[in-house]
Backbone as XML, in Angstrom:
<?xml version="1.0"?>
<chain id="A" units="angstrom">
  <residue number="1" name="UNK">
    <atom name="N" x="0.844" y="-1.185" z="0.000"/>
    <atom name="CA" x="0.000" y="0.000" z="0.000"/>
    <atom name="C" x="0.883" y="1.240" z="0.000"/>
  </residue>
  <residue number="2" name="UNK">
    <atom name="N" x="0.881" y="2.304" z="-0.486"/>
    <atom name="CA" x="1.052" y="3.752" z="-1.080"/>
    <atom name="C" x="0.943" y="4.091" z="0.460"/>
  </residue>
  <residue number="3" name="UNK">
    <atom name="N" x="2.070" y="5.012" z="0.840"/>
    <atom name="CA" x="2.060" y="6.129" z="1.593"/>
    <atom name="C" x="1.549" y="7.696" z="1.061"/>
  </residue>
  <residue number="4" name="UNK">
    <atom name="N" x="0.243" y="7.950" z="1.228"/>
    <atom name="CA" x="-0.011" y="8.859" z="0.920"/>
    <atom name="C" x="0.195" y="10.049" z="1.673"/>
  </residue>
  <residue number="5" name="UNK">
    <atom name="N" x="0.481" y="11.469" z="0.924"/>
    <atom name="CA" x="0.915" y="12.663" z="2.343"/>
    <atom name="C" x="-0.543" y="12.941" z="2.724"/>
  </residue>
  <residue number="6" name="UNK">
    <atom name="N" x="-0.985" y="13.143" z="1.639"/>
    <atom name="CA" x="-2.543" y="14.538" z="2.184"/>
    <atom name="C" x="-3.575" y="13.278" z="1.165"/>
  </residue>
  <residue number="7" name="UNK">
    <atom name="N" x="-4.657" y="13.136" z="1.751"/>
    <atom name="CA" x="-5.661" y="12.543" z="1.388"/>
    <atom name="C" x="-7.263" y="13.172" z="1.804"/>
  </residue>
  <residue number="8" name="UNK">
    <atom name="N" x="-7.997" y="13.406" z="0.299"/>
    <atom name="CA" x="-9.011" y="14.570" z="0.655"/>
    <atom name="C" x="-9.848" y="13.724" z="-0.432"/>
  </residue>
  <residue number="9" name="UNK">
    <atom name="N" x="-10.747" y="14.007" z="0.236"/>
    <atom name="CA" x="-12.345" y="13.306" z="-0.419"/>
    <atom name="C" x="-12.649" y="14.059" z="-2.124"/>
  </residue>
  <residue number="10" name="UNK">
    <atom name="N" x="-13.214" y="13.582" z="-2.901"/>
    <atom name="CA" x="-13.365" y="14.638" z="-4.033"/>
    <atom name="C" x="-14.381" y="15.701" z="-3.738"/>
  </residue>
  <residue number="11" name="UNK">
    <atom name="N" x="-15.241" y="15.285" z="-3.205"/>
    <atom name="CA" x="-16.458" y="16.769" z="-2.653"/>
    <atom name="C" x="-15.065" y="17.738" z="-2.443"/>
  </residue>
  <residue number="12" name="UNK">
    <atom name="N" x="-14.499" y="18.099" z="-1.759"/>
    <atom name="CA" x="-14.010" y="18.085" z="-0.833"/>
    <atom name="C" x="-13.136" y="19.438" z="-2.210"/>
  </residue>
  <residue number="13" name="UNK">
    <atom name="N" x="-12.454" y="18.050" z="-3.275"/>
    <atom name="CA" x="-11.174" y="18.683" z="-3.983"/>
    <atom name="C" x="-12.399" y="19.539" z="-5.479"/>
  </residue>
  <residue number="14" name="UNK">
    <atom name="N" x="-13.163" y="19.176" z="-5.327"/>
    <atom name="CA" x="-14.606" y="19.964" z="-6.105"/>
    <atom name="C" x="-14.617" y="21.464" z="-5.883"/>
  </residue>
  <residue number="15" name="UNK">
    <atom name="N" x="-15.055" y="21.434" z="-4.251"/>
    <atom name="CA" x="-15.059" y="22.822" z="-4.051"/>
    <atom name="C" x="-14.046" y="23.460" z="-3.979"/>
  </residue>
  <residue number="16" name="UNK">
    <atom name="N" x="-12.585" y="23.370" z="-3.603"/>
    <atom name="CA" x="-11.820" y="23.963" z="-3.120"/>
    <atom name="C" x="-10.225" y="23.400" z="-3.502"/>
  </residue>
  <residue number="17" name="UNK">
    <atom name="N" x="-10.589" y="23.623" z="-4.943"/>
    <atom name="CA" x="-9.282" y="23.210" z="-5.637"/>
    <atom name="C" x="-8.425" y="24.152" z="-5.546"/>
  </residue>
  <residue number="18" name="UNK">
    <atom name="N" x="-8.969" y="25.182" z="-5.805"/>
    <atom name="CA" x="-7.250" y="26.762" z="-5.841"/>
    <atom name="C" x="-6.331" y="26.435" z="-4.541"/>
  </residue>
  <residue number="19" name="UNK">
    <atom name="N" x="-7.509" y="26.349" z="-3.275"/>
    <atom name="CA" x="-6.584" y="26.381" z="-2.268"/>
    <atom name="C" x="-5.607" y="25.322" z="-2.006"/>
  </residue>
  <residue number="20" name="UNK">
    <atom name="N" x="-6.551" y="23.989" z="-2.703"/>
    <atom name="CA" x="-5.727" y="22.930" z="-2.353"/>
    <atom name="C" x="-4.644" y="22.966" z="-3.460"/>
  </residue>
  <residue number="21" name="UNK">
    <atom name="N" x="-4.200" y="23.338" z="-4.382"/>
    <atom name="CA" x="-2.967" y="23.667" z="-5.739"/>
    <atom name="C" x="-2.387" y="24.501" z="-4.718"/>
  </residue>
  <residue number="22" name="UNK">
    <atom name="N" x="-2.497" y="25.097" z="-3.415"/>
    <atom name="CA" x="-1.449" y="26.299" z="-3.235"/>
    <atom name="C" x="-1.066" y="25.757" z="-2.205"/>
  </residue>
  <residue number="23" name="UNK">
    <atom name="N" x="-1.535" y="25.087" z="-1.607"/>
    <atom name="CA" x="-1.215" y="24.361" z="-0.336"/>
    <atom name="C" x="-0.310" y="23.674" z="-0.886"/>
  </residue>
  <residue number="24" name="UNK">
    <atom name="N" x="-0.370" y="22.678" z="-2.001"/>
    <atom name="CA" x="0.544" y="21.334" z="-2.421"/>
    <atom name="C" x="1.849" y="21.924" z="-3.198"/>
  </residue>
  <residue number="25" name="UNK">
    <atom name="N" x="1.687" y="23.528" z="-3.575"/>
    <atom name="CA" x="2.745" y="23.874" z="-3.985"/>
    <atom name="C" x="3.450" y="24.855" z="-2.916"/>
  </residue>
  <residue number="26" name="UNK">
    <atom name="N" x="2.977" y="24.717" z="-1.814"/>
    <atom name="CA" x="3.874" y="25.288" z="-0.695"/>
    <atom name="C" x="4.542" y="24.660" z="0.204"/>
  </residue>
  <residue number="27" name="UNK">
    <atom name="N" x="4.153" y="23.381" z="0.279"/>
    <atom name="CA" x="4.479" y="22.011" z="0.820"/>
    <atom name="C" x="4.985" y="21.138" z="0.309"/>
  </residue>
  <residue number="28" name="UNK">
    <atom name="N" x="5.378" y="21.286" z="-0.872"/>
    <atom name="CA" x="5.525" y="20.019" z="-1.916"/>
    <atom name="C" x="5.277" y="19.026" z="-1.869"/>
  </residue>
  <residue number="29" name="UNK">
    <atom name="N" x="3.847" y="19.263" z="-1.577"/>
    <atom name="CA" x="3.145" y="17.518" z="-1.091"/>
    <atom name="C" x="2.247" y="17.124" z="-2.537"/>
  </residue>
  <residue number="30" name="UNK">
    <atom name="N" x="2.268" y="15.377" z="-2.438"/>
    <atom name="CA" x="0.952" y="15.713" z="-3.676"/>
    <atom name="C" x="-0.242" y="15.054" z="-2.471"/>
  </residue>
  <residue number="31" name="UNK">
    <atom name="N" x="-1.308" y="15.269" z="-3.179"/>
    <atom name="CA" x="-2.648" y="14.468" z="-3.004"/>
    <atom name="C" x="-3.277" y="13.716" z="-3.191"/>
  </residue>
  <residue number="32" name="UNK">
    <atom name="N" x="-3.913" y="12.947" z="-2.652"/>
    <atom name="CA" x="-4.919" y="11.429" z="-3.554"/>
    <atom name="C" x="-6.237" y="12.095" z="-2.657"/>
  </residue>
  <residue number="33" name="UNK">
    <atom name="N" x="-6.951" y="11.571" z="-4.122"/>
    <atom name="CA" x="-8.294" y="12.120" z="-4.089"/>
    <atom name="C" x="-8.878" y="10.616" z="-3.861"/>
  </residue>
  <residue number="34" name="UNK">
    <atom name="N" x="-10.244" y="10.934" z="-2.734"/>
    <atom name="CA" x="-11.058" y="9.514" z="-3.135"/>
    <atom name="C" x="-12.337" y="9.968" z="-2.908"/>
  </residue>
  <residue number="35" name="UNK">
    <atom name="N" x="-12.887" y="8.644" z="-3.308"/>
    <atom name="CA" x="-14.175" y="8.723" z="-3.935"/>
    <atom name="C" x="-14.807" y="7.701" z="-3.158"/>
  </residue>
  <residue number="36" name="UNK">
    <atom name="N" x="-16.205" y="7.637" z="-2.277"/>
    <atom name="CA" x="-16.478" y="6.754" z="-1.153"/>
    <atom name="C" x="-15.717" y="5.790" z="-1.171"/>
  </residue>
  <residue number="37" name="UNK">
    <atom name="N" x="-14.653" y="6.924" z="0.288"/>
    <atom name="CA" x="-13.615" y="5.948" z="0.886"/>
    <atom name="C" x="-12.134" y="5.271" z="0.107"/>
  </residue>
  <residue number="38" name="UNK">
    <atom name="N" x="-12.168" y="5.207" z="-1.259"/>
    <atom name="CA" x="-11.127" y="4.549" z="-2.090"/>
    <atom name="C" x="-10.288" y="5.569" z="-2.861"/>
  </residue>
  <residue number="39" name="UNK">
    <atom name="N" x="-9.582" y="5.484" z="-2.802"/>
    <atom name="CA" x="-7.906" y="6.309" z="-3.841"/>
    <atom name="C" x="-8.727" y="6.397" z="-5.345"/>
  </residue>
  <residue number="40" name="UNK">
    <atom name="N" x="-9.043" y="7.347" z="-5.998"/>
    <atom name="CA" x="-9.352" y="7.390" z="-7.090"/>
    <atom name="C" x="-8.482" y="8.083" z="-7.945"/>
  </residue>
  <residue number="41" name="UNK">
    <atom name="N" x="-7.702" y="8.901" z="-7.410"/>
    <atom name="CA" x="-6.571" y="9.508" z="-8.137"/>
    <atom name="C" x="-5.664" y="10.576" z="-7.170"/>
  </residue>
  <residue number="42" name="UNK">
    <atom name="N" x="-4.283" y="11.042" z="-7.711"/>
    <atom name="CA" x="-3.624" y="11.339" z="-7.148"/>
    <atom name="C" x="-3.183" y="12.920" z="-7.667"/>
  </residue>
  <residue number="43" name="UNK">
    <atom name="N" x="-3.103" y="13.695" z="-7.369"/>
    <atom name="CA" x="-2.104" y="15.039" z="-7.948"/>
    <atom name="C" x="-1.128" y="15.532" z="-7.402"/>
  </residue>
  <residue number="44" name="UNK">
    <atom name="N" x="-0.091" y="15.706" z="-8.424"/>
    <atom name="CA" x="1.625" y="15.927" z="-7.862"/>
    <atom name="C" x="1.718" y="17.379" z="-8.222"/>
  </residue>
  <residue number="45" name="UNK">
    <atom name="N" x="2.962" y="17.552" z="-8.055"/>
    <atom name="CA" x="3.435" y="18.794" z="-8.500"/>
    <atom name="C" x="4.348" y="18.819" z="-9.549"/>
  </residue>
  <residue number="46" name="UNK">
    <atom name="N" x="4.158" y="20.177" z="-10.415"/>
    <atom name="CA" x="5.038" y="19.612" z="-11.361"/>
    <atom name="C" x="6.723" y="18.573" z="-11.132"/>
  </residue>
  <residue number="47" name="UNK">
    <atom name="N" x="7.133" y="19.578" z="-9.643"/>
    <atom name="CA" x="9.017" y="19.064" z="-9.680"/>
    <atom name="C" x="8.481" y="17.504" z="-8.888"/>
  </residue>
  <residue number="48" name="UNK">
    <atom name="N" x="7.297" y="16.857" z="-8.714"/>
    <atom name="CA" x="7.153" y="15.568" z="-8.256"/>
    <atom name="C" x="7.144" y="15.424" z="-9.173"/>
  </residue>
  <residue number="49" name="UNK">
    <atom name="N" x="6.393" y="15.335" z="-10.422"/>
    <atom name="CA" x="5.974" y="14.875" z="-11.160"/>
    <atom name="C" x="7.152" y="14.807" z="-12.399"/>
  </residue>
  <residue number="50" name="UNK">
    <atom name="N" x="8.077" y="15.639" z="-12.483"/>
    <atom name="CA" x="9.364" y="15.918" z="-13.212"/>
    <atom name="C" x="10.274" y="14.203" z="-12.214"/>
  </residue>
  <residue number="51" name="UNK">
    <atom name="N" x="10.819" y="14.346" z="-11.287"/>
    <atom name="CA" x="11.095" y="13.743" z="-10.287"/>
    <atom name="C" x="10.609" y="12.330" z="-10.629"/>
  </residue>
  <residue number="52" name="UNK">
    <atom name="N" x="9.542" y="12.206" z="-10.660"/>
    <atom name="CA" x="8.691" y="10.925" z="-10.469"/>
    <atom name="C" x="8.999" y="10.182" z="-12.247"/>
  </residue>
  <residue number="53" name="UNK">
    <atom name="N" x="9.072" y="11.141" z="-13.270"/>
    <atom name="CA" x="9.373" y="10.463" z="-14.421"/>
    <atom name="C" x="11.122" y="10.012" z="-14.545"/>
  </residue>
  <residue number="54" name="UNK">
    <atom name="N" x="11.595" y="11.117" z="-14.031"/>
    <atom name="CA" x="13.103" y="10.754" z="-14.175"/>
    <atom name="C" x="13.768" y="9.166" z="-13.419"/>
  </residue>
  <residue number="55" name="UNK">
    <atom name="N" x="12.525" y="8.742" z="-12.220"/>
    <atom name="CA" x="12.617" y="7.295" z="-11.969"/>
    <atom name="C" x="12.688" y="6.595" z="-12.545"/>
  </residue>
  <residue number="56" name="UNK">
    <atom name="N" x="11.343" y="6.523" z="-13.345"/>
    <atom name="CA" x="10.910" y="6.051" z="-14.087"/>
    <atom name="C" x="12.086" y="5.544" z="-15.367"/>
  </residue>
  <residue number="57" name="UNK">
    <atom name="N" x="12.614" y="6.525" z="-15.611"/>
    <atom name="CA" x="13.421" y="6.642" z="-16.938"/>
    <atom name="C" x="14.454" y="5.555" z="-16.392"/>
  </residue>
  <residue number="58" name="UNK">
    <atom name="N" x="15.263" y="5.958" z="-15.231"/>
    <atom name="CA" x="16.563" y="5.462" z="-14.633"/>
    <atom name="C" x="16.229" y="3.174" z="-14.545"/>
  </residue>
  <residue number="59" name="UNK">
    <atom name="N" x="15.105" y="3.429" z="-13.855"/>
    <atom name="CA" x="14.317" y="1.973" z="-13.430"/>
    <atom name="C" x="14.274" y="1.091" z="-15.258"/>
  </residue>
  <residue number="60" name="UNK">
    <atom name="N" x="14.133" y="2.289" z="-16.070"/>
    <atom name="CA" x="13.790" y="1.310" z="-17.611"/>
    <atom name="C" x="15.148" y="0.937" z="-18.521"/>
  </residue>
  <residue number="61" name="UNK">
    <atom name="N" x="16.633" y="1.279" z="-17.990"/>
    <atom name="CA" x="17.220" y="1.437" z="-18.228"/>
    <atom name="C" x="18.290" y="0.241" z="-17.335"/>
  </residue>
  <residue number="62" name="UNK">
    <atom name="N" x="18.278" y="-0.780" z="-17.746"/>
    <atom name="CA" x="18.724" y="-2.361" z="-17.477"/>
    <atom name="C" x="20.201" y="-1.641" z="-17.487"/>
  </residue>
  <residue number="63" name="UNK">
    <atom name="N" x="20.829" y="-1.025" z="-18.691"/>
    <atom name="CA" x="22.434" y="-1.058" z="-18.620"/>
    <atom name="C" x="22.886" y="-0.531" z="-17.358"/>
  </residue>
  <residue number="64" name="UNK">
    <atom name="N" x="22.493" y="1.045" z="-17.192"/>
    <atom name="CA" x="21.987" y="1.374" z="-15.936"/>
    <atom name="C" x="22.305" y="1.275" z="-15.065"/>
  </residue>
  <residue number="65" name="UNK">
    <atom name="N" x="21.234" y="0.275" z="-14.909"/>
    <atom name="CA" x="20.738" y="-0.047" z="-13.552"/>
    <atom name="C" x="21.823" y="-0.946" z="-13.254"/>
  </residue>
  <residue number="66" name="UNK">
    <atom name="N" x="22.413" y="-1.682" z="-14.219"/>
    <atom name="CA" x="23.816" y="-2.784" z="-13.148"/>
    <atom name="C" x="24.702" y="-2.149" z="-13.801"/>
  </residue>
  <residue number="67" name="UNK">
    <atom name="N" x="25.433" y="-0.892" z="-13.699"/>
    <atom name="CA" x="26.460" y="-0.235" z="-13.475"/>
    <atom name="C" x="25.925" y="0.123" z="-12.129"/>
  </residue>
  <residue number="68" name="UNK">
    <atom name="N" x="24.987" y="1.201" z="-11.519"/>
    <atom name="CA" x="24.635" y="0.789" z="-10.529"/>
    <atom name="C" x="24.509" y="0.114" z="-9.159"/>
  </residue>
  <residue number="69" name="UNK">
    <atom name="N" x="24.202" y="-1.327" z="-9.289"/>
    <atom name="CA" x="23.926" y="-2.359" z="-8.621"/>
    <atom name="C" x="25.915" y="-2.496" z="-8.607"/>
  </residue>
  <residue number="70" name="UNK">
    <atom name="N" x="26.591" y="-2.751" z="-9.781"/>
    <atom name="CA" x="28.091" y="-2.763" z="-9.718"/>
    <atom name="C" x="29.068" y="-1.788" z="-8.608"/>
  </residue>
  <residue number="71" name="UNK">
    <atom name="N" x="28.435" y="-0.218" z="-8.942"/>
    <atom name="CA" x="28.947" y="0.489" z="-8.292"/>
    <atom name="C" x="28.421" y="0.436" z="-6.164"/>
  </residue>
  <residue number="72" name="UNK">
    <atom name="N" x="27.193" y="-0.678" z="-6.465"/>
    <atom name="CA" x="26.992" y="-0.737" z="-4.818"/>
    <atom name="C" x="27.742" y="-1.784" z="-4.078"/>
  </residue>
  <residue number="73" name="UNK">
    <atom name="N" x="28.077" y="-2.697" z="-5.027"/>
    <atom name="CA" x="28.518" y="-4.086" z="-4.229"/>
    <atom name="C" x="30.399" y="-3.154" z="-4.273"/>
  </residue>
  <residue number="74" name="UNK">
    <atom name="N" x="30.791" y="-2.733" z="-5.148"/>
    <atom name="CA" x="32.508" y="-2.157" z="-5.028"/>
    <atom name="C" x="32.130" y="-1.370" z="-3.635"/>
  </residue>
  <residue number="75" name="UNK">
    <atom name="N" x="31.160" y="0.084" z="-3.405"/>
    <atom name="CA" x="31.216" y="0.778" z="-2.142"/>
    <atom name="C" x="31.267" y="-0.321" z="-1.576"/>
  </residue>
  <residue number="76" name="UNK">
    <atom name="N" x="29.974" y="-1.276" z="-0.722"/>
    <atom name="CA" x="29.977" y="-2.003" z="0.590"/>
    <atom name="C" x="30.971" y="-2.912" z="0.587"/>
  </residue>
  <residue number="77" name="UNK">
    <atom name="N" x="31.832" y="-3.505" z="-0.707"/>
    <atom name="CA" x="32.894" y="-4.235" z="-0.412"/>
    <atom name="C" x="34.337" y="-2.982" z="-0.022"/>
  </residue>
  <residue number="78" name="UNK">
    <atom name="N" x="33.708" y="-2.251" z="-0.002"/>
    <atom name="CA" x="35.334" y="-1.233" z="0.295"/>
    <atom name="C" x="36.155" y="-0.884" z="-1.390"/>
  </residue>
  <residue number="79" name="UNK">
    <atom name="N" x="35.557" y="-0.937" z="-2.391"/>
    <atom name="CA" x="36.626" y="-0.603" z="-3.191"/>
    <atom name="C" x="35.998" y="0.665" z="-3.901"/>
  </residue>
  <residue number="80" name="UNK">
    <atom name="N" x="36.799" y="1.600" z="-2.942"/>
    <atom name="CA" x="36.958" y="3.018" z="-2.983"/>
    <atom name="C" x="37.509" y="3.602" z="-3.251"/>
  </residue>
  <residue number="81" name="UNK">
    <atom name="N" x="37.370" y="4.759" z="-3.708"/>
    <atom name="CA" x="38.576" y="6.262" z="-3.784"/>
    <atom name="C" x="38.242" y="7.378" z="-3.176"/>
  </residue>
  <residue number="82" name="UNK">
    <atom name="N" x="39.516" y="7.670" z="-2.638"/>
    <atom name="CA" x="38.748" y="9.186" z="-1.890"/>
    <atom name="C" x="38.991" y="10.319" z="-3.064"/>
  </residue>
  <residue number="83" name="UNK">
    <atom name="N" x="38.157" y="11.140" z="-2.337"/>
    <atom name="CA" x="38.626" y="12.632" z="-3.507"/>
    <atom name="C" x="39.924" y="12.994" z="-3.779"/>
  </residue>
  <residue number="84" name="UNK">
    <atom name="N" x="40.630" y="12.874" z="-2.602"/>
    <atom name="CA" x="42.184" y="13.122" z="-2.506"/>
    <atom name="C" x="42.646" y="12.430" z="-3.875"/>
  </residue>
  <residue number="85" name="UNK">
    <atom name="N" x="42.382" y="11.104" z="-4.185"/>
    <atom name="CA" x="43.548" y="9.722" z="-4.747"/>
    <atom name="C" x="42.943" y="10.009" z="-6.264"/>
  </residue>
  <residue number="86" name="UNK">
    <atom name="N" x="41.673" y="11.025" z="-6.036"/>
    <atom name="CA" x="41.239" y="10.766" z="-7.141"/>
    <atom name="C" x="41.985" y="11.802" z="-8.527"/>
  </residue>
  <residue number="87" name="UNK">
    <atom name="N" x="41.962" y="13.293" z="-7.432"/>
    <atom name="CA" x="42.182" y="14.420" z="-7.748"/>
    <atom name="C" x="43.552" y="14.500" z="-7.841"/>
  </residue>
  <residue number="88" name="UNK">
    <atom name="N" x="44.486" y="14.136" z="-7.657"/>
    <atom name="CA" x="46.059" y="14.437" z="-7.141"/>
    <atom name="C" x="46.690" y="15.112" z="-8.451"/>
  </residue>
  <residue number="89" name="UNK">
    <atom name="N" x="47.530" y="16.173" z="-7.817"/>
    <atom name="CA" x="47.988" y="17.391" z="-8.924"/>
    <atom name="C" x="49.048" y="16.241" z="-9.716"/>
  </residue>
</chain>
């Protein structure tokens, strides 16, 4: 199940949409709307919603993703560089 931030009935996002767009863009929260009781839909903000595709993109991208997965098992096995070893005049 979805951790939702703010969850508001649609009556609710019917009447009083401006306020709720200014609220979610002052908070950078998004919203799920429902409809007796159930998640019927959700609204982000654009930089979620920018954010939320660039996942997307990274997750569809197999080569990627195990350079990645490569570069996690070298950190937790220790094979590192510091900035120093990296940078040296």
């Amino acid at each position: 199940m979805m951790n939702f931030e703010r969850i508001i009935p649609i009556s609710r996002v019917k009447k009083d949409l401006g306020n709720i767009l200014k609220a979610m863009s002052d908070q950078d929260e998004s919203v799920t709307i429902t409809q007796k009781g159930k998640a019927v839909g959700i609204i982000m903000t654009p930089v979620q919603y920018e954010e939320f595709m660039e996942t997307v993109e990274i997750l569809s991208d197999k080569e990627l993703l195990a350079t990645l997965q490569s570069s996690r098992k070298d950190f937790e096995s220790g094979k590192i560089h510091t900035h120093q070893q990296n940078w040296r005049d």
